[in-house]
C-alpha positions as CSV (number, residue, x, y, z in Angstrom):
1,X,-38.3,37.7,12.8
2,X,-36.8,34.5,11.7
3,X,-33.8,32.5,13.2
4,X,-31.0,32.8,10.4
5,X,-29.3,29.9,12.2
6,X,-32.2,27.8,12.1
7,X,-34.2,25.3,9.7
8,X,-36.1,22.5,9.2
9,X,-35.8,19.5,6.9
10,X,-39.4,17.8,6.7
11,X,-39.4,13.7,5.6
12,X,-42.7,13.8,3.1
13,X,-41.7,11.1,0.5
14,X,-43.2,8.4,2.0
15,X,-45.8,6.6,0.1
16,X,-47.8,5.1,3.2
17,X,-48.6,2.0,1.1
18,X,-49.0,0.1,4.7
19,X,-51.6,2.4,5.3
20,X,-53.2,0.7,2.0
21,X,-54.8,4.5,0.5
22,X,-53.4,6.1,-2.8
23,X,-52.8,9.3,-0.3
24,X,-49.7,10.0,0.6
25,X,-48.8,9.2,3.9
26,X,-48.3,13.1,5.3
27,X,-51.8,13.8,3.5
28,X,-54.0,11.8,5.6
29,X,-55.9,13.9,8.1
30,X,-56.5,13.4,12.0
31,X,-58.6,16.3,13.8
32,X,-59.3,18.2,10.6
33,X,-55.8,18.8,9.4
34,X,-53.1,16.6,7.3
35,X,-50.3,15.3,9.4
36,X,-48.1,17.3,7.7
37,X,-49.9,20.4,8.5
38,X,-50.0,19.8,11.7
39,X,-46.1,19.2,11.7
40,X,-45.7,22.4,9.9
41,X,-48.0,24.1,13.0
42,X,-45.7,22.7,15.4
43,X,-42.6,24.2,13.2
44,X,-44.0,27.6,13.1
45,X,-43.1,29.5,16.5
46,X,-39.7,28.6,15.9
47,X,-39.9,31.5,13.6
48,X,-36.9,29.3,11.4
49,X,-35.4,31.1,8.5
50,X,-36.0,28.0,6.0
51,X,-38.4,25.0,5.9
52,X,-37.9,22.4,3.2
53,X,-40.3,19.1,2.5
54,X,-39.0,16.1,1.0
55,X,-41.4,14.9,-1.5
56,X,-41.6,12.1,-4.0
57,X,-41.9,13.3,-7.6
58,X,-45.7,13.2,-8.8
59,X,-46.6,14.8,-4.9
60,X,-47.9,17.7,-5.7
61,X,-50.9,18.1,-3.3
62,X,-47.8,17.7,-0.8
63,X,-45.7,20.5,-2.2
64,X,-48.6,22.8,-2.4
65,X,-50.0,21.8,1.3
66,X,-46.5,22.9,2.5
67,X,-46.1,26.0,0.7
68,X,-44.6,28.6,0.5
69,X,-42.0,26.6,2.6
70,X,-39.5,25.3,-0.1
71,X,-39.2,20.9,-1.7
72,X,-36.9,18.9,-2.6
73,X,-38.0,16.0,-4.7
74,X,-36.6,12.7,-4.2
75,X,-36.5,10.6,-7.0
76,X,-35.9,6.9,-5.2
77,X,-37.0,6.7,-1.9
78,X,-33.9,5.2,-0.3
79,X,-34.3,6.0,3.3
80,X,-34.1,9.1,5.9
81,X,-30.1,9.7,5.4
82,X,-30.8,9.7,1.2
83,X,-33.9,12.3,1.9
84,X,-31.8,15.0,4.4
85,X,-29.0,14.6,1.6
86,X,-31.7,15.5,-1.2
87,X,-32.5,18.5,1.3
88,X,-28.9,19.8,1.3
89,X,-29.0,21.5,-2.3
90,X,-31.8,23.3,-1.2
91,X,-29.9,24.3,2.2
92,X,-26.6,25.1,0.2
93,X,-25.9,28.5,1.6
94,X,-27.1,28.0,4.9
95,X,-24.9,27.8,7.9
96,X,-27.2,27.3,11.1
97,X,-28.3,24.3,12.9
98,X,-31.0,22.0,11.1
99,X,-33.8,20.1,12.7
100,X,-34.8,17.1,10.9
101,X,-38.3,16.0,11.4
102,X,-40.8,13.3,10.0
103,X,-43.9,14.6,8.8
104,X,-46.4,11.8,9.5
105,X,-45.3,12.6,13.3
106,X,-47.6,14.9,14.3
107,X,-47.4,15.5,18.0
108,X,-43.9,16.2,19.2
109,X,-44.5,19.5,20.7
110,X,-43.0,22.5,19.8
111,X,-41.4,22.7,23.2
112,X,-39.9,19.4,22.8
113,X,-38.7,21.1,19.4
114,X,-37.4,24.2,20.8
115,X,-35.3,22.3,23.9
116,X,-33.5,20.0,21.1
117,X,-32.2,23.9,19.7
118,X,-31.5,25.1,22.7
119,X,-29.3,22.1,23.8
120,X,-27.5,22.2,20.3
121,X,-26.7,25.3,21.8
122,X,-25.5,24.5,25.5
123,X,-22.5,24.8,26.5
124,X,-21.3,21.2,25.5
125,X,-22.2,21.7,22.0
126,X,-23.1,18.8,20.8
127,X,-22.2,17.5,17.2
128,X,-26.2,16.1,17.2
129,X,-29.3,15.7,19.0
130,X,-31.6,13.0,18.8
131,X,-34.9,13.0,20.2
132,X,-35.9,9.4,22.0
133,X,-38.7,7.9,23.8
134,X,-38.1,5.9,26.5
135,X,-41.0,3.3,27.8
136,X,-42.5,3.5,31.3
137,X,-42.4,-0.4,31.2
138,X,-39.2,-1.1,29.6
139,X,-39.9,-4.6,30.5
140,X,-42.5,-5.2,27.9
């Protein structure tokens, strides 16, 4: 059963032009699947009530590999805090907590995606949580 206090916004507007292919970025593949699909596998056992893909008009092999989850198109690509606020028309009515994920990163678990929830929900509650990475050589 879903979470009705939980949702995903998923970053699919880029263009990837550094990856120099007329594929957008979240539709190149690594061990048989598209980046985003594999995002959208790690989304899954959250069992969240809504997911919604940012896309760049004229995506439409990305709004059809993430259906039926719902998109939002993004007109001008002006960065991650422009994309979530394109997201929040689609989100209007909803009232939970809201993970925001890029979907050409593939391989953050969903473990790693179900302890950010669960400390949203400690007893601290905090305003935001923010996944990191921290080197093992922080001196290189």
């Amino acid at each position: 059963m879903p979470d009705p206090k939980a949702a995903a916004i998923v970053l699919a507007a880029g263009k990837g032009t550094r990856m120099k292919s007329g594929l957008p970025k979240v539709m190149h593949r690594i061990a048989g699947r598209t980046l985003i699909g594999h995002v959208l596998d790690s989304l899954a056992p959250l069992n969240l009530s809504r997911i919604i893909a940012v896309v760049a008009p004229g995506m439409d092999d990305v709004a059809k590999e993430v259906a039926p989850h719902g998109v939002a198109f993004q007109a001008e690509q002006l960065g991650t805090g422009h994309a979530v606020g394109i997201a929040r028309e689609a989100l209007k009515d909803f009232t939970g907590d809201i993970l925001v994920v890029y979907g050409d990163t593939p391989f953050v678990a969903t473990a790693t995606l179900k302890r950010m929830f669960d400390r949203r929900k400690a007893a601290d509650s905090p305003a935001i949580v923010v996944l990191g990475m921290r080197p093992a050589d922080p001196s290189g």
